[in-house]
N, C-alpha and C positions, 0 to 999 in steps of 0.2 A: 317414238315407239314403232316396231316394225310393223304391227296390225294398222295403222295412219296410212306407214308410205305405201304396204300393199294394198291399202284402199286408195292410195291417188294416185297411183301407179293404174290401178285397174278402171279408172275411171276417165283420167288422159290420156292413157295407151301414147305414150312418147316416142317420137322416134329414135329421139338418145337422152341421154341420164347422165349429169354431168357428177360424178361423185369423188369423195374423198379416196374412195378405195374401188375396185374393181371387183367383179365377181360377188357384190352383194344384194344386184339385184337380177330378175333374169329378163332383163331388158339390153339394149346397144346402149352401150355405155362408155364413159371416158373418164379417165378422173381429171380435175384442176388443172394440176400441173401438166398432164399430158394435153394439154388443150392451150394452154400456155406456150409448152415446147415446137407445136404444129402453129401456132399461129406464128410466133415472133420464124418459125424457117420458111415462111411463105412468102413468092416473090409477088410484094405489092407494085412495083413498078407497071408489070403487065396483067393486073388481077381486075378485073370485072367488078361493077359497083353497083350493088343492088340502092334503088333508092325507097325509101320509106317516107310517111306521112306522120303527118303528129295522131294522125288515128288510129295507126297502126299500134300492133301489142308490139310492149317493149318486153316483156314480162308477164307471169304468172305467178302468182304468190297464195298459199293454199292455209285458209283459215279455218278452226273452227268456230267461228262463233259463238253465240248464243245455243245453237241445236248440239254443239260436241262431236257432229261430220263435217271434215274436212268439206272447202269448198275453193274451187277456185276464184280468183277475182285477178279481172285482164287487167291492166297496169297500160298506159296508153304511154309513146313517147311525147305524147303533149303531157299529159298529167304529169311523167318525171321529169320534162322540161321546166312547167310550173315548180314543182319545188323544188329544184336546187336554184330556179333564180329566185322566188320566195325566200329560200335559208340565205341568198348569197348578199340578200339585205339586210339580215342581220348579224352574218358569222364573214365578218370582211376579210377577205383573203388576199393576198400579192406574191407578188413572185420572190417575195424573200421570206416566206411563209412555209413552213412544214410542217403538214397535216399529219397525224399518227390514226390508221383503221385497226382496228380489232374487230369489224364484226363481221360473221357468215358469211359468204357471196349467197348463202340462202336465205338470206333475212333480209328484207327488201330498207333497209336503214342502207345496207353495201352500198345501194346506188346510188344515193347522196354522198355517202364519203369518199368514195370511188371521181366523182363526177366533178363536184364541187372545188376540189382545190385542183384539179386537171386543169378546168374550164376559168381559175380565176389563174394560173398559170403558176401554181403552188408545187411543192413537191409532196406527193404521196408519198408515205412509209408505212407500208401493210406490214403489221404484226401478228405473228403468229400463235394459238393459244400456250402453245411451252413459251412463248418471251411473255407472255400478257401475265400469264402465276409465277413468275419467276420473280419475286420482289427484286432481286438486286439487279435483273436485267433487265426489265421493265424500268425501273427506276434513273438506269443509263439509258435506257431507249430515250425515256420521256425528258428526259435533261435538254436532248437535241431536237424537239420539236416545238413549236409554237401554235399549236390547235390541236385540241381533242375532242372528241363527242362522245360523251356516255352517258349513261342512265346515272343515275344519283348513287345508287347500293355500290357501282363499280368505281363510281368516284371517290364515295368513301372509304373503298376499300384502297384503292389507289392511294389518298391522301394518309391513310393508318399506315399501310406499307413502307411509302416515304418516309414518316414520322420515326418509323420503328426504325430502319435502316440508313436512319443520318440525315436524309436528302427535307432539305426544307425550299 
C-alpha cells in the first residue's frame, strides 16, 4: 500500500530506491533492470573492492509485525550466510541442478533462492510474474528445472495448473 512505503520511505530516508518502475517515488531511484544493465557494463578487472564483515548489514527487510508499523530489521551477512548454508543441508544442490526463483528481490526469501543454487554451483532461472500465471508457460518453464521453493497455496496451484494443462 502506498501509505506503508511512504512511511518507510520517511523513516529511512534512502539514498536510492531500487524499484520496478521509475518516477513513483520522490526519492533517487533506479529500477531492477537498470541496475542489472549498469552493473553487467562495469569494468570489473580494474574496479575497487570494498570488503565487508559477517556483521555488516547485508539487507533491510521492513515488517510489520504485531503493532501494524512498518519496521525495519538489519539482516547481517552472517545471519544470510547461516541460512543458505543451513537450507543447503537440506535442499542438495550440484552443478547439474536448476533452480527455478519467482520471488521479489523484496522479499527477503530472494536471497536464499538467489544465493543458494549460485553458491552450490547450480543454474538459476529467475522467473518472471507473467511466466509464473501463465499456466502453459510456467508448466514449460518447470519441465526444465530440478528445484523449486514455494509456499504450499502456490504449489497447489502449480500442481492444479499442471493437472489441468496435461503436464503430470
Amino acid at each position: 500500500p502506498e501509505k506503508r512505503k511512504e512511511r518507510i520511505l520517511s523513516v529511512t530516508n534512502p539514498s536510492l530506491v531500487i524499484c520496478n518502475d521509475v518516477n513513483i517515488f520522490h526519492h533517487n531511484q533506479i529500477t531492477a533492470n537498470e541496475l542489472v544493465t549498469q552493473s553487467m557494463s562495469q569494468d570489473y578487472e580494474n574496479a575497487k573492492y570494498t570488503h565487508c564483515s559477517l556483521d555488516d548489514i547485508a539487507y533491510v527487510i521492513h515488517t510489520s509485525g504485531t503493532t501494524g508499523e512498518p519496521k525495519g530489521v538489519q539482516v547481517t551477512h552472517g545471519q544470510l550466510l547461516n541460512t543458505v548454508i543451513g537450507a543447503s543441508k537440506f535442499i542438495k544442490l550440484n552443478s547439474t541442478d536448476i533452480f527455478a526463483s519467482w520471488s521479489s528481490f523484496s522479499f527477503d526469501i530472494f536471497y536464499l533462492e538467489l544465493l543458494l543454487p549460485l553458491l552450490s554451483g547450480s543454474e538459476l532461472n529467475l522467473i518472471t510474474n507473467e511466466e509464473l500465471f501463465s499456466p502453459g508457460i510456467i508448466i514449460s518453464l518447470l519441465e526444465r528445472v530440478s528445484c523449486i521453493h514455494a509456499v504450499p497455496g502456490l504449489m497447489h496451484q502449480l500442481i492444479d495448473n499442471s493437472l489441468t494443462h496435461g503436464f503430470k
